[in-house]
C-alpha positions as a Markdown table, in Angstrom:
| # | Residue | x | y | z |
|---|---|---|---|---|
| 1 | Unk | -22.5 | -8.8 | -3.4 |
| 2 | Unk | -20.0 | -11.7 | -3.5 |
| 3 | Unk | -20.2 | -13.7 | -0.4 |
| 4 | Unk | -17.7 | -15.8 | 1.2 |
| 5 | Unk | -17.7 | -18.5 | 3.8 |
| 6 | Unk | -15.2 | -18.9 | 6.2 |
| 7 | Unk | -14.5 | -22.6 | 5.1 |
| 8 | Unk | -13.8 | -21.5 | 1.5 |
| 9 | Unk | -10.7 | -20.0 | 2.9 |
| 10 | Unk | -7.4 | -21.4 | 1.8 |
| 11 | Unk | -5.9 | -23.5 | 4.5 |
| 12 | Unk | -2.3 | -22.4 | 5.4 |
| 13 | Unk | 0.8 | -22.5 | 7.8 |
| 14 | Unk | 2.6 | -24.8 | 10.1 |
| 15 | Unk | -0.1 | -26.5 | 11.9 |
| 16 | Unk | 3.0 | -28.5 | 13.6 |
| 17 | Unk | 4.2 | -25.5 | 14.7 |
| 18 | Unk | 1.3 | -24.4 | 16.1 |
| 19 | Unk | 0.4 | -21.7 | 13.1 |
| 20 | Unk | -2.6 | -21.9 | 11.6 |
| 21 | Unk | -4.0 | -19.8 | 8.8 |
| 22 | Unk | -7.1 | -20.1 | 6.6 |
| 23 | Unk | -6.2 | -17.2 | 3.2 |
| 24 | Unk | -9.0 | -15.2 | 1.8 |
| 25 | Unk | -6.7 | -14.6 | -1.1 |
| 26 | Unk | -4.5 | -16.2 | -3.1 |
| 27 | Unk | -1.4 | -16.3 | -1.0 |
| 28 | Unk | 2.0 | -18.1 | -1.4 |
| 29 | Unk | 1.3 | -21.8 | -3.1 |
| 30 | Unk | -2.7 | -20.8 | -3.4 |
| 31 | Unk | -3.0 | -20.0 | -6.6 |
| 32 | Unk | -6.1 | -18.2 | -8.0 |
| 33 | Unk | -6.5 | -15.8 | -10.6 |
| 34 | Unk | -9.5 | -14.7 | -10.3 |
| 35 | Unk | -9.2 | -14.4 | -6.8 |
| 36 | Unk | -5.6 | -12.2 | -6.7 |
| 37 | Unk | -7.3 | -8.7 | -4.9 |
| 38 | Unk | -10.8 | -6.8 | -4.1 |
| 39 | Unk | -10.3 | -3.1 | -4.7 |
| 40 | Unk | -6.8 | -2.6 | -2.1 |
| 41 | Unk | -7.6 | -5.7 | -0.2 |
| 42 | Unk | -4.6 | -8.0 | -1.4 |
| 43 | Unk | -4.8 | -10.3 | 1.9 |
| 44 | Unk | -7.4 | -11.1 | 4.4 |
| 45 | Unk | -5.4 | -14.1 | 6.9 |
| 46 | Unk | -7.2 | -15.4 | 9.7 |
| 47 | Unk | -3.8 | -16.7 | 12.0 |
| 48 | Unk | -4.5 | -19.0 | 14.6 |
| 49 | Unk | -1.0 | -19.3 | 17.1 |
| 50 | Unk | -0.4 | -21.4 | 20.2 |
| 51 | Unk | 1.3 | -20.2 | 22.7 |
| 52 | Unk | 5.1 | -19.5 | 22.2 |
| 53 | Unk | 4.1 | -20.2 | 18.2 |
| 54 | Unk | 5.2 | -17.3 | 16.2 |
| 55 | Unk | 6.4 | -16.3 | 12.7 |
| 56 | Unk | 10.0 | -15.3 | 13.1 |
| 57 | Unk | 11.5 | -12.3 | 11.4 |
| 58 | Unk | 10.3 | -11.5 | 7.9 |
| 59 | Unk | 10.3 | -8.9 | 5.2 |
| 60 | Unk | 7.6 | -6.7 | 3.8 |
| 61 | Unk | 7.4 | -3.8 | 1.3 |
| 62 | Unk | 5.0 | -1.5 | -0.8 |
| 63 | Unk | 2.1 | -3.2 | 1.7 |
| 64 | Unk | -0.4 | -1.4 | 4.3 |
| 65 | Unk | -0.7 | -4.2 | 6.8 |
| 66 | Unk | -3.4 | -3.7 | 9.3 |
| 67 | Unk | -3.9 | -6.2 | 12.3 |
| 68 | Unk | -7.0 | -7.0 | 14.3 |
| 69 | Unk | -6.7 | -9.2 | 17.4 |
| 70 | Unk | -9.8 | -11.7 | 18.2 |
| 71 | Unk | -8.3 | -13.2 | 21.0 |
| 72 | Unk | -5.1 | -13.1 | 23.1 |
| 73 | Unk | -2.2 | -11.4 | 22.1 |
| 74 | Unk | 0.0 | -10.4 | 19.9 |
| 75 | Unk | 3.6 | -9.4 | 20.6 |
| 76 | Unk | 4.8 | -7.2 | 17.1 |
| 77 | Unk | 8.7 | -6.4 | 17.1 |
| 78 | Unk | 9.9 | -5.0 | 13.6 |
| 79 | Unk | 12.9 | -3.0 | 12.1 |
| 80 | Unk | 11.6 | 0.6 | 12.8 |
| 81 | Unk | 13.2 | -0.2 | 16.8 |
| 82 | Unk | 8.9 | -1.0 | 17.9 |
| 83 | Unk | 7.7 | -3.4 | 20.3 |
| 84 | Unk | 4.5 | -3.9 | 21.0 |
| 85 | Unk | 1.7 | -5.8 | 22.2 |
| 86 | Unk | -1.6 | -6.2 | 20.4 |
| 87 | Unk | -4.7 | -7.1 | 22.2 |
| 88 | Unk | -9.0 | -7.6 | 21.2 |
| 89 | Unk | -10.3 | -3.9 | 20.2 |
| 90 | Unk | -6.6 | -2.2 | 19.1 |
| 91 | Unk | -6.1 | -1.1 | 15.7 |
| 92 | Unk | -2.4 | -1.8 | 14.6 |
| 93 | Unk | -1.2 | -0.5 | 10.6 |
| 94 | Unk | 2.3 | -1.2 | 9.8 |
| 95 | Unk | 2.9 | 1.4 | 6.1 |
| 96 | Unk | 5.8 | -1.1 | 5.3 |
| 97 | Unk | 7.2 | 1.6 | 2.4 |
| 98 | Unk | 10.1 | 0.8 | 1.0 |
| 99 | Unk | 10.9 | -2.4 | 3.6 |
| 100 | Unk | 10.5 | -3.3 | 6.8 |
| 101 | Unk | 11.1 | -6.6 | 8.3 |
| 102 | Unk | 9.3 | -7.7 | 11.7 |
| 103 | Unk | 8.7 | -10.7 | 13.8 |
| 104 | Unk | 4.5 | -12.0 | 15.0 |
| 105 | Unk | 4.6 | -14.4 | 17.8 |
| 106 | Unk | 2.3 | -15.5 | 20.6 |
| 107 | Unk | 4.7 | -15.1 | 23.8 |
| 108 | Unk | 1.1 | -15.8 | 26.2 |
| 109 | Unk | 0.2 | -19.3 | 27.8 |
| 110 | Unk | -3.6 | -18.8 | 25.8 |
| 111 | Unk | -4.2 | -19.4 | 21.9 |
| 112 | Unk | -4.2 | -16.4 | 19.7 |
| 113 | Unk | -6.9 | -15.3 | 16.9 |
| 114 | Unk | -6.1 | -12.6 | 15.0 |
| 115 | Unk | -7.1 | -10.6 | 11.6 |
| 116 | Unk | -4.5 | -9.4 | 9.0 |
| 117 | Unk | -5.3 | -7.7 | 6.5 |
| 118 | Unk | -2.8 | -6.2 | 3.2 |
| 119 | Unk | -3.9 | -3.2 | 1.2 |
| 120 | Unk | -2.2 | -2.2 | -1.8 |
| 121 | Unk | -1.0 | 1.5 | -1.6 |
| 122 | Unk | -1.8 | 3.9 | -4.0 |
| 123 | Unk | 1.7 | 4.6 | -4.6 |
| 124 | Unk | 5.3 | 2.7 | -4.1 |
| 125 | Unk | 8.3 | 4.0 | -2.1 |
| 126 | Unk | 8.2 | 6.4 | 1.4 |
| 127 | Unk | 9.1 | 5.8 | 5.2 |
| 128 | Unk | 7.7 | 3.0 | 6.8 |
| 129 | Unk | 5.4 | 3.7 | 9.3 |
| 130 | Unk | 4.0 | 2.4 | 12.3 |
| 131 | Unk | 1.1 | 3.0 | 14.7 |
| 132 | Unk | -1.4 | 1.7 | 17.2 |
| 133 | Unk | -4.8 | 3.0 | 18.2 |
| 134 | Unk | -5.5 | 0.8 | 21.5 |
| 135 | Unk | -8.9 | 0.1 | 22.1 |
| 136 | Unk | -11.0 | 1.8 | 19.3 |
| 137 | Unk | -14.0 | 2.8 | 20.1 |
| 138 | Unk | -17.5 | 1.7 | 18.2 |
| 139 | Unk | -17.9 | 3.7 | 15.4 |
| 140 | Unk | -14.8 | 5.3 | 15.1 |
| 141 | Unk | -13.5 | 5.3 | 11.8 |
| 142 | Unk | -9.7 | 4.4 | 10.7 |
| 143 | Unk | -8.1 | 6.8 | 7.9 |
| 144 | Unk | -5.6 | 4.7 | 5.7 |
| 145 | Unk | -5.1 | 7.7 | 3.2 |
| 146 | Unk | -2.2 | 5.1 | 2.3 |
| 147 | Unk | -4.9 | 2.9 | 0.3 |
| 148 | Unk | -7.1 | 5.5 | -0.2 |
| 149 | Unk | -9.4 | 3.5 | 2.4 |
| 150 | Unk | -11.1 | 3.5 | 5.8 |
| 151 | Unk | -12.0 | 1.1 | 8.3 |
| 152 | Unk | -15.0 | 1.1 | 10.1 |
| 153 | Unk | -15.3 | -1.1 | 13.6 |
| 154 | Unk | -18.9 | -1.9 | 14.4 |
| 155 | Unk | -19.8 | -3.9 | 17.5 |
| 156 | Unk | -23.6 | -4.6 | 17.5 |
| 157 | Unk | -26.1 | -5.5 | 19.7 |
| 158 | Unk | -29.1 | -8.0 | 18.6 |
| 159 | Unk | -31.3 | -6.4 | 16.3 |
| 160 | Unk | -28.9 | -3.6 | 16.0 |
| 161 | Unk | -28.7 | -2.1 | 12.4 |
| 162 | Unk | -25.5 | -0.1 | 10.8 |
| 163 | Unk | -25.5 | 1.6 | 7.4 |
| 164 | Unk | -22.6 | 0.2 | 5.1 |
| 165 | Unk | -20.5 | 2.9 | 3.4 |
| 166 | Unk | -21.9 | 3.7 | 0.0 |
| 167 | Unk | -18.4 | 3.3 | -1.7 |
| 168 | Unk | -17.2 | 1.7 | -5.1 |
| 169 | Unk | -15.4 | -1.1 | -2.7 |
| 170 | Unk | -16.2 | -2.5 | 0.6 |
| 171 | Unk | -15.3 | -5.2 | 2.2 |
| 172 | Unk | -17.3 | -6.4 | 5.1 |
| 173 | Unk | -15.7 | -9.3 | 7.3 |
| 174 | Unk | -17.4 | -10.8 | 10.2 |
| 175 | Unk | -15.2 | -11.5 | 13.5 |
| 176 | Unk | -17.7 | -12.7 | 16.1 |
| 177 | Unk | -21.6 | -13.2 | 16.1 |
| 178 | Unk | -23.7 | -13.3 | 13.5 |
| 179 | Unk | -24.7 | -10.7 | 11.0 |
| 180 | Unk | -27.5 | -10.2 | 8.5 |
| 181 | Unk | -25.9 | -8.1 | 5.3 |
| 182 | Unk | -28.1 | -6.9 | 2.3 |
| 183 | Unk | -30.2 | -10.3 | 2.6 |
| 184 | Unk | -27.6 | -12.8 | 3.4 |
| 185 | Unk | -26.7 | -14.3 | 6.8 |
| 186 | Unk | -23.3 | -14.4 | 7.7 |
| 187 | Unk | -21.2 | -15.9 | 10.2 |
| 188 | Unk | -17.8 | -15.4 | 12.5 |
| 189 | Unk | -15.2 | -15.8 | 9.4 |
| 190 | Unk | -17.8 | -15.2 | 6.4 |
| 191 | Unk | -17.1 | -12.1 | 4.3 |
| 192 | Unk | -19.0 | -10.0 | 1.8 |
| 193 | Unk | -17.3 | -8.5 | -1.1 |
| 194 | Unk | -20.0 | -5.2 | -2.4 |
| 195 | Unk | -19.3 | -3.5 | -5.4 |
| 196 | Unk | -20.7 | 0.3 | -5.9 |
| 197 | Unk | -22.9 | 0.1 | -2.6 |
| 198 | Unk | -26.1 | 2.2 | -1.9 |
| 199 | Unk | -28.1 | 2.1 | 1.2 |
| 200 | Unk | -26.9 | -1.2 | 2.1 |
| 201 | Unk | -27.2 | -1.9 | 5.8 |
| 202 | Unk | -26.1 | -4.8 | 8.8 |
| 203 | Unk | -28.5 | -6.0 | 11.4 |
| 204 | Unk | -27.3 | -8.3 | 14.0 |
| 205 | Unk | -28.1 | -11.6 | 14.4 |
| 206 | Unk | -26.8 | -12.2 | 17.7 |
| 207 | Unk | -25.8 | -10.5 | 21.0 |
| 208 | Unk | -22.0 | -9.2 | 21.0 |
| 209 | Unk | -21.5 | -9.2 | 17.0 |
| 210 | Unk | -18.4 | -7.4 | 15.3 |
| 211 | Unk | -17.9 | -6.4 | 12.3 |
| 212 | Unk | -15.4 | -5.0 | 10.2 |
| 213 | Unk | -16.2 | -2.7 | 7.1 |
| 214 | Unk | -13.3 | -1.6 | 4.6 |
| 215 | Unk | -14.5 | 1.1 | 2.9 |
| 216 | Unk | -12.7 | 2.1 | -0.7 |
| 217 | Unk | -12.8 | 4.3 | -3.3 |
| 218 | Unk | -12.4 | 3.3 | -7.1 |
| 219 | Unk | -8.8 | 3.2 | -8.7 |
C-alpha cells in the first residue's frame, strides 16, 4: 500500500481567480514520471471554486471523468446540449469519447469542494456519454465498464468497518473524517494506492467518515 497525504498534492490553478486545485497526478506543468497513472486512475483533482469562479469552456477526449461534490455546487454545461447541477452525494461520469467540450463553474454565493477523478478507457473512440446518479446511496456500487472499474461510496459511522475490494487496483481516497486502512490512519484528502488486495478492510476513525474506493481490474 502506497499512501498519500493530502499535502503532497501538487498545487494548481488560479488562486486569483478563485480556483484552487491540489493534483494527485502529474497534471499540466507537474511533471512526474513515476507518478503519470495507478491502474485507470490518470487524475485525482481536489477543485476548490469561489463563488461565481469557474473554468470556462474546455475540451476533453478518450477520458472517463467522474465528479464527486464535497461541498456546494456544481453547475456542469457541456457539448452533448446537458446542464446540470451537481450537489454532496451525486455521482456524475462524463465518457468524453471521441470529444466533448464543457464548462465547471460555481454559479452559488458558498465555496465549492469537489472530487474529479480521470480514468483511462479500455479503448479509444465511441459517443460521448453523460449521466447523473443523484444522491447515491451507501453501498451502492458504480459500474464504469468504460475503465473496466467500479466505485464504491462508503459513508461510515465511528468504529464502523468496510471490506476493500480484493482487486489488482484500488484506489481508496478519503473525503471527510478519518479513516483507519490496512494499518495506516488517514485523513480528509489522504489516499491509499493498494496493489493485488486481499481481506483488506476500513474502520472509521471518526463520526460522519466518507470514503471512496475505486476498484480495478488488471490491464
Amino acid at each position: 500500500m502506497d499512501v498519500r497525504r493530502a499535502h503532497e498534492r501538487y498545487q494548481g490553478g488560479d488562486p486569483a481567480a478563485g480556483i484552487e486545485t491540489r493534483h494527485a497526478f502529474s497534471f499540466g506543468p507537474h511533471y512526474d514520471p513515476d507518478n503519470l497513472r495507478f491502474g485507470a486512475v490518470i487524475a485525482c483533482n481536489e477543485e476548490r471554486l469561489g463563488p461565481g469562479a469557474g473554468f470556462g469552456e474546455h475540451p476533453h477526449s478518450h477520458t472517463e471523468i467522474v465528479t464527486w461534490v464535497v461541498e456546494g455546487e456544481l453547475t456542469h454545461r457541456d457539448s452533448t446540449g446537458r446542464e446540470t447541477v451537481i450537489r454532496p452525494g451525486d455521482v456524475q461520469h462524463l465518457s468524453t469519447a471521441s470529444g466533448v467540450r464543457h464548462v465547471e463553474r460555481n454559479a452559488g454565493t458558498a465555496p465549492l469542494t469537489f472530487l474529479q477523478m480521470w480514468l483511462a478507457p479500455l479503448a479509444p473512440g465511441g459517443d460521448p456519454r453523460y449521466e447523473v446518479v443523484p444522491g447515491i446511496a451507501d453501498s451502492t456500487p458504480y459500474a464504469l465498464p468504460e475503465a473496466g472499474a467500479m466505485l464504491h461510496v462508503r459513508r461510515l459511522s465511528a468504529g464502523e468497518r468496510t471490506a476493500v475490494p480484493d482487486a489488482a487496483y484500488v484506489y481508496a481516497h478519503v473525503v471527510r473524517g478519518e479513516i483507519r486502512l490496512d494499518g495506516e490512519e488517514l485523513g480528509p484528502g489522504d489516499a491509499a494506492r493498494l496493489t493485488d488486495t486481499k481481506d483488506a478492510e476500513a474502520v472509521a476513525m471518526s463520526p460522519a467518515a466518507e470514503l471512496l474506493l475505486w476498484e480495478m481490474r488488471a490491464p
